[in-house]
C-alpha positions in Angstrom: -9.4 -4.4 -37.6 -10.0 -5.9 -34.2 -7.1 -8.9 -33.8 -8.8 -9.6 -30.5 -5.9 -7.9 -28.2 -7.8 -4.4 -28.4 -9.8 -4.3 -24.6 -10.8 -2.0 -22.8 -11.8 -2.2 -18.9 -13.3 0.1 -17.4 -16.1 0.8 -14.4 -18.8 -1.1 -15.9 -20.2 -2.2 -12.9 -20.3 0.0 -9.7 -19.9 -1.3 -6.5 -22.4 -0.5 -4.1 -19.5 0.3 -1.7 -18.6 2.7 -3.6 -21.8 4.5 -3.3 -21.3 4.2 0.6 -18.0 5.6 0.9 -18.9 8.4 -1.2 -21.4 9.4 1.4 -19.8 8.6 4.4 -17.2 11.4 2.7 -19.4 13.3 2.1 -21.1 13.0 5.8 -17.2 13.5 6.9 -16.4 16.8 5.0 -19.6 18.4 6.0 -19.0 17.8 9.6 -15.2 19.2 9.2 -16.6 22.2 7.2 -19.3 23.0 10.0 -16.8 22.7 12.8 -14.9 25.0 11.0 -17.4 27.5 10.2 -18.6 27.7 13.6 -15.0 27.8 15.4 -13.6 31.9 16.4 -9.8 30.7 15.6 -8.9 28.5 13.1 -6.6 25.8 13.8 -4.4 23.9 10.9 -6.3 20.8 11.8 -9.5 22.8 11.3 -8.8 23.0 7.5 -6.3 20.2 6.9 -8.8 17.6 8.2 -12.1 18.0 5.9 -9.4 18.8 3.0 -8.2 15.0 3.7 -11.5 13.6 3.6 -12.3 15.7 0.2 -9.1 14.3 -1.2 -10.0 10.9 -0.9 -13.6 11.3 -1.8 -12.6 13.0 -5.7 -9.5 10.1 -5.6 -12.7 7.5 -5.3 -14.7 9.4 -7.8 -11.7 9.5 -9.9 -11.0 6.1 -9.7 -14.2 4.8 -10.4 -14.8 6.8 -13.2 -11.9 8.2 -14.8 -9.5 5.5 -14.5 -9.1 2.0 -17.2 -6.7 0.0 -18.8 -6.4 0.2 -22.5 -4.6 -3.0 -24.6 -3.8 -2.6 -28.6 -1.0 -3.8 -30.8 1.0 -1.3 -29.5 1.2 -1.8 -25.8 -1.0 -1.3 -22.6 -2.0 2.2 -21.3 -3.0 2.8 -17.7 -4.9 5.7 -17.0 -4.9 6.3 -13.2 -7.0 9.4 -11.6 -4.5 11.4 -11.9 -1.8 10.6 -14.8 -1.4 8.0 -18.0 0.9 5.8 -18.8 1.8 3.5 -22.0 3.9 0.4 -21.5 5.1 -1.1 -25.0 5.4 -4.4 -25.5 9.1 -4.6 -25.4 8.7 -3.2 -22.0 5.8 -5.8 -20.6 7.1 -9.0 -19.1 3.8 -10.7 -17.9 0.2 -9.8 -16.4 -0.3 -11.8 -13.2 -3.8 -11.8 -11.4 -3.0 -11.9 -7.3 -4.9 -13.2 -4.6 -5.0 -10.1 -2.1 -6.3 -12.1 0.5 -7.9 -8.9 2.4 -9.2 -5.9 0.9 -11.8 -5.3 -2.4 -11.1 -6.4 -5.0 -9.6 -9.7 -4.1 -8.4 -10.9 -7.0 -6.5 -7.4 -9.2 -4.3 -7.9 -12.0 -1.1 -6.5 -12.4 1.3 -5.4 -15.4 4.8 -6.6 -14.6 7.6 -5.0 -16.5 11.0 -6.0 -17.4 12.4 -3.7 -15.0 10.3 -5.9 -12.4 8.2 -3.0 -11.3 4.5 -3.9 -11.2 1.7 -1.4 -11.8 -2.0 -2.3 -10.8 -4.6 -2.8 -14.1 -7.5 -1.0 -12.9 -10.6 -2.4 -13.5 -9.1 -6.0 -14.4 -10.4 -7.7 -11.4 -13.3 -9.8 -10.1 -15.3 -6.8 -9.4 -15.5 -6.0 -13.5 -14.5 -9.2 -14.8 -17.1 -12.9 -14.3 -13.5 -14.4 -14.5 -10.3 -12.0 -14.6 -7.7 -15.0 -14.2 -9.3 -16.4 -17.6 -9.2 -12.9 -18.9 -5.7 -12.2 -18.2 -4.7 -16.1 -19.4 -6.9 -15.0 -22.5 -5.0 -11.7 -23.1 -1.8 -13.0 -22.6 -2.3 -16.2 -25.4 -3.5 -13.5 -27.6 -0.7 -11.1 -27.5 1.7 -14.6 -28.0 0.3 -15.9 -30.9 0.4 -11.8 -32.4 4.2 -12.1 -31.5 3.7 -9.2 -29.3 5.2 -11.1 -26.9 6.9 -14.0 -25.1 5.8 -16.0 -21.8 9.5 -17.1 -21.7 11.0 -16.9 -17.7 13.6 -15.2 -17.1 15.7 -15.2 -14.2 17.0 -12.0 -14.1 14.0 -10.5 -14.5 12.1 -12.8 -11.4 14.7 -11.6 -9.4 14.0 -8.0 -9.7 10.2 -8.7 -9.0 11.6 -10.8 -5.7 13.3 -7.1 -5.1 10.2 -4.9 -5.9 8.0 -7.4 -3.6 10.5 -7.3 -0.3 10.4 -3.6 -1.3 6.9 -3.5 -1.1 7.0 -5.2 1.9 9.5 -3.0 4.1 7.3 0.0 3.2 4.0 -1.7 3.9 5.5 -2.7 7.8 6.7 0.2 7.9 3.5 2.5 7.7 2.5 -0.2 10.2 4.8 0.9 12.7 4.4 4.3 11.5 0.9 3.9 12.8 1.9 2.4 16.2 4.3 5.5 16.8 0.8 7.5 16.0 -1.3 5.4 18.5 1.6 5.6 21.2 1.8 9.6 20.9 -1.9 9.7 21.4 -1.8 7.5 24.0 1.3 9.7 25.7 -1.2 12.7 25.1 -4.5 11.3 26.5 -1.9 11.0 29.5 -0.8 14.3 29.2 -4.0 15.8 29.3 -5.3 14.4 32.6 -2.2 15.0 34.5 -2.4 19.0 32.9 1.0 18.6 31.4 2.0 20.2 28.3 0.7 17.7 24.7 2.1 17.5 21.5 0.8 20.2 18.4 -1.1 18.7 15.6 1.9 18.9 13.1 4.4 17.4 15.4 1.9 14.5 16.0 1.4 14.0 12.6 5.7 14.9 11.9 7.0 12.3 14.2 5.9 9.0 12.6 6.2 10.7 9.2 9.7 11.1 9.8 9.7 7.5 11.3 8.5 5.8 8.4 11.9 6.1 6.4 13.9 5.2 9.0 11.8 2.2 9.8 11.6 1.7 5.6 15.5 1.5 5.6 16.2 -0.6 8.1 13.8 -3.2 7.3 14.5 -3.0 3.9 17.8 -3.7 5.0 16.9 -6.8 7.2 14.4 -8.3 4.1 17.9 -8.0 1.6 20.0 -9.9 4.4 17.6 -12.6 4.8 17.2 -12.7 1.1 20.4 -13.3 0.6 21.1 -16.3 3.2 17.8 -18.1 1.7 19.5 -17.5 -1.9 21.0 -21.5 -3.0 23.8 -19.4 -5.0 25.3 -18.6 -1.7 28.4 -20.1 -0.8 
């Protein structure tokens, strides 16, 4: 019998954007296939760029059609494109719908578990959902008055999701910079080409920021925890 926590969300409703991107994939891979047909000597870039833009077109397919999230008495299951996972629970500490601010969806929902990691609810958002923060305020009454669960805060706990979100953060500026290395090799190369000096290799272009991007991950990391800890009222 239904107890009115069993939902399922899913792609009910496809975005017309979704429709685009698929064929501006498609447009993409067609053009990297030709170029490669027609080329005498193969390059690794030849192969690995259409095989990029076919990754991300079956990763869109996949995540509009494959992926949902699943709520019963026994927990919530997310099943991504590629893997699924089952949170009991014990192990759920809230479901928070965020304002993105930039980006589609806007408004996404997110499991948050006691460990403070979050994972994102596909297909709980404004794009499926007439009103997902009602929804998820909804869900979250039902699964208290079950005794599935408590809204109760605890500290502990909000302090490992501060953690996870400066986390979050140091990786996200991070790529940034990752992608500022990439614009200043290219530039470096554009400038290397007209003055007939020697340019960097595909794989080196692509290895240097790669390689970057921890370094850069660490030591802002490093900075966030530091600041973190000065704003903190429990320090001395």
């Amino acid at each position: 019998m239904n107890d009115g926590v069993e939902r399922e969300y899913r792609g009910r409703r496809v975005v017309p954007m979704v429709y685009v991107s698929l064929v501006g994939l498609a447009v993409m891979v067609a053009i990297g296939v030709l170029k490669a047909t027609t080329l005498s000597g193969l390059k690794a870039s030849d192969v690995m760029v259409p095989a990029l833009w076919l990754f991300l077109g079956v990763r869109v397919v996949l995540e509009q059609w494959r992926a949902r999230t699943f709520v019963t008495a026994d927990g919530i299951t997310v099943r991504g494109p590629l893997r699924t996972r089952t949170w009991a629970w014990t192990e759920i500490y809230g479901i928070r719908v965020e304002d993105r601010r930039r980006g589609s969806p806007r408004w996404p929902a997110y499991l948050y578990g006691t460990d403070g990691r979050r994972v994102r609810l596909p297909h709980f958002d404004e794009l499926q959902l007439g009103d997902p923060i009602a929804e998820a305020a909804d869900l979250c009454a039902t699964a208290v008055r079950l005794g599935l669960t408590s809204l109760e805060t605890r500290p502990e706990v909000e302090e490992r999701i501060r953690r996870e979100a400066r986390r979050r953060t140091a990786w996200q500026r991070a790529s940034g910079a990752g992608v500022v290395v990439v614009v200043a090799l290219l530039v470096r190369d554009f400038w290397m080409i007209f003055t007939d000096r020697p340019t960097l290799s595909f794989l080196l272009l692509l290895g240097i920021p790669l390689l970057c991007i921890p370094v850069f991950f660490l030591l802002l990391d490093r900075l966030g925890e530091t600041l973190a800890a000065r704003r903190s009222p429990s320090r001395a």
